[in-house]
C-alpha positions in Angstrom: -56.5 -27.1 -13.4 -55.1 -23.7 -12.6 -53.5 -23.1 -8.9 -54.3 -20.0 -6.9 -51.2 -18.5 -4.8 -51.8 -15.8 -2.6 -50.3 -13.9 0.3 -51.9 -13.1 3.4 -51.6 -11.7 7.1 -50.8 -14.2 9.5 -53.6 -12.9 11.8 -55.9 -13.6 9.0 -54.7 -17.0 8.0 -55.3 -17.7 11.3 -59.1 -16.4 11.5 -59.8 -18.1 8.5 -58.5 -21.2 9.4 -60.7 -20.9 12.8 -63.6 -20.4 10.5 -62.8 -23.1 7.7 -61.8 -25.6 10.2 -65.2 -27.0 10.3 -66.6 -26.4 6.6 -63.5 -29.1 5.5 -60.3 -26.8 5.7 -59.1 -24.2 3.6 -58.9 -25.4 0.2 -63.3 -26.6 0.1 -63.6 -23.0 1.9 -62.1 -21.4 -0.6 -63.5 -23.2 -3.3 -67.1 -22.4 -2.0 -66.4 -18.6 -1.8 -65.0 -18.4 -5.0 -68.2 -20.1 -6.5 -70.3 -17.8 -4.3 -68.3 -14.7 -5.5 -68.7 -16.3 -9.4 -72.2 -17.0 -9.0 -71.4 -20.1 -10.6 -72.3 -23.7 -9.6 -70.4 -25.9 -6.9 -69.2 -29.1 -7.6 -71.5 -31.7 -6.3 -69.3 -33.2 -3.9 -67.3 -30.2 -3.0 -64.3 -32.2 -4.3 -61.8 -31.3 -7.9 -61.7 -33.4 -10.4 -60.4 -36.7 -10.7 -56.6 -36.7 -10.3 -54.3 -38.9 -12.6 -54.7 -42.8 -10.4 -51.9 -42.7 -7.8 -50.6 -46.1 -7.0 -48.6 -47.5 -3.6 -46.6 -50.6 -3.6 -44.7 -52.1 -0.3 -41.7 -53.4 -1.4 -38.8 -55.3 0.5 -36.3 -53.5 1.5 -33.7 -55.2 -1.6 -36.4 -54.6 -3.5 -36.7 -51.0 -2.9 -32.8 -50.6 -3.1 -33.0 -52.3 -6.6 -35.9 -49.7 -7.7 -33.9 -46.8 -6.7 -30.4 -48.1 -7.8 -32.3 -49.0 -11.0 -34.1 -45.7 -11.1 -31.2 -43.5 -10.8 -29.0 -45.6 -13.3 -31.9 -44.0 -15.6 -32.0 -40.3 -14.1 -35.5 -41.0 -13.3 -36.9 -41.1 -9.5 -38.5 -44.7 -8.3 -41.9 -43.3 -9.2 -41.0 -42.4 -12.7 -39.0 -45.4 -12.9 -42.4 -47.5 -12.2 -44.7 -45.7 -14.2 -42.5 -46.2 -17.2 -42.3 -49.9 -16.7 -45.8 -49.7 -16.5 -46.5 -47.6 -19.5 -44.2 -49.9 -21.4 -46.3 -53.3 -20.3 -49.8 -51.4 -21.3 -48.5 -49.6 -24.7 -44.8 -50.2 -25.7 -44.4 -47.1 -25.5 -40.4 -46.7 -24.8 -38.9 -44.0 -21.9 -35.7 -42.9 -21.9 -33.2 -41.8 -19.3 -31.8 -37.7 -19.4 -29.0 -38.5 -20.9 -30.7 -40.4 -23.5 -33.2 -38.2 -24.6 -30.3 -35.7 -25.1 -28.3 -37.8 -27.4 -31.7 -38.5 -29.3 -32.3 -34.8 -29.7 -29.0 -34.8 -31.1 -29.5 -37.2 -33.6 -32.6 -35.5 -34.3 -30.6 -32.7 -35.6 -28.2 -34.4 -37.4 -30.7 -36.5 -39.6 -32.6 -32.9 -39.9 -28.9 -31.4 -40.9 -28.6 -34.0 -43.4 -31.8 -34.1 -44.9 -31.4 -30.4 -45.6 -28.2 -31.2 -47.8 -29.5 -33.7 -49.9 -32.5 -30.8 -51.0 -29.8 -28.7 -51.4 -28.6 -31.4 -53.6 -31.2 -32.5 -55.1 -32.3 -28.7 -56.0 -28.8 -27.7 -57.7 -29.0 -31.4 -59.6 -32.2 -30.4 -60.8 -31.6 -27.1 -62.2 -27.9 -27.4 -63.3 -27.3 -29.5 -66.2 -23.8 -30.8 -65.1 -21.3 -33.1 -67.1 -18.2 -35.1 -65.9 -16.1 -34.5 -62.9 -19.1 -31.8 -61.0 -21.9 -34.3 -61.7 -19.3 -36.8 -60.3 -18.9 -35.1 -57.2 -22.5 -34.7 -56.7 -23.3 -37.9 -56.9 -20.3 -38.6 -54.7 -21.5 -36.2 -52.0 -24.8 -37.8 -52.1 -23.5 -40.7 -51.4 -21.6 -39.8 -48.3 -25.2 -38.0 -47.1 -27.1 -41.5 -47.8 -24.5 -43.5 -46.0 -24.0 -41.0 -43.6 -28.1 -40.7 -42.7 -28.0 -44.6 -43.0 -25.6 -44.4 -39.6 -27.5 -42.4 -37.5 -31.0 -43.9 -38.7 -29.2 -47.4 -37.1 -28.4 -45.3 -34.2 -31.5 -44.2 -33.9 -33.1 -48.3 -34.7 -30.7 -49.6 -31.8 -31.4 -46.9 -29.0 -35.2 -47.7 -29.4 -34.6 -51.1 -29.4 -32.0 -51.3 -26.1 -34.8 -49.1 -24.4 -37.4 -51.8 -25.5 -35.9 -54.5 -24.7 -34.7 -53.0 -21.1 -37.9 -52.3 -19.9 -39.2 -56.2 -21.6 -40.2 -58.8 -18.2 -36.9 -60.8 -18.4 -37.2 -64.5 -19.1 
């Protein structure tokens, strides 16, 4: 849903406001003209769309010290903080703090990095016909890529599996 911005006069905000004070405020006002102006059909009710299900919890007041001492441990604010949890409980689906997601991105590009050297290898061990001490330090290299890609997949494994298990109901 696109969001309309515009500047006016403060005598005419304030003539408009006199007007749309009793047709619901500005924002059903300005909806209606805008579907007069478009020739286009009103919403039945007057009212947008469905917004995303918001969701209020009263919470002691150690409670809500834990949330946001636990929610800015992650970088998130006690609302995001919640709505992970949540998204975790429904679908396992993990979420990870800033600093997380950064070091992931990282990783990201090193796997990418590596897998780019082992085409390279593979290619040149595909199209050369190599004997000895080169074919030697092919196979070398490759070996230092597989273990090396072998790291940083288990890097990968654990932070999915610490973000998992944080966000798991404790025993």
């Amino acid at each position: 849903m696109a969001n309309l911005s515009i500047r006016v006069s403060d005598d005419l905000l304030a003539r408009f406001d006199a007007c749309a004070g009793g047709q619901g405020g500005r924002a059903p006002t300005l909806r209606r003209l805008m579907d007069q102006a478009a020739a286009g059909p009103s919403p039945p009710s007057g009212r947008l769309p469905a917004r995303p299900l918001k969701l209020t919890v009263r919470l002691t007041d150690d409670d809500g010290d834990g949330l946001a001492r636990e929610a800015a441990a992650m970088g998130l604010t006690p609302n995001g903080w919640a709505a992970a949890l949540i998204r975790h409980r429904l679908r396992g689906k993990p979420t990870f703090s800033r600093l997380e997601a950064v070091a992931l991105v990282a990783i990201q590009g090193e796997v990418r990095r590596i897998g780019v050297n082992v085409n390279q290898i593979a290619r040149a061990l595909n199209t050369a016909v190599m004997e000895g001490k080169v074919l030697d330090l092919e196979m070398a290299s490759l070996d230092h890529l597989r273990t090396e890609l072998r790291e940083h997949m288990f890097t990968l494994r654990e932070a999915f599996e610490g973000n998992l298990a944080y966000w798991a109901a404790e025993p």
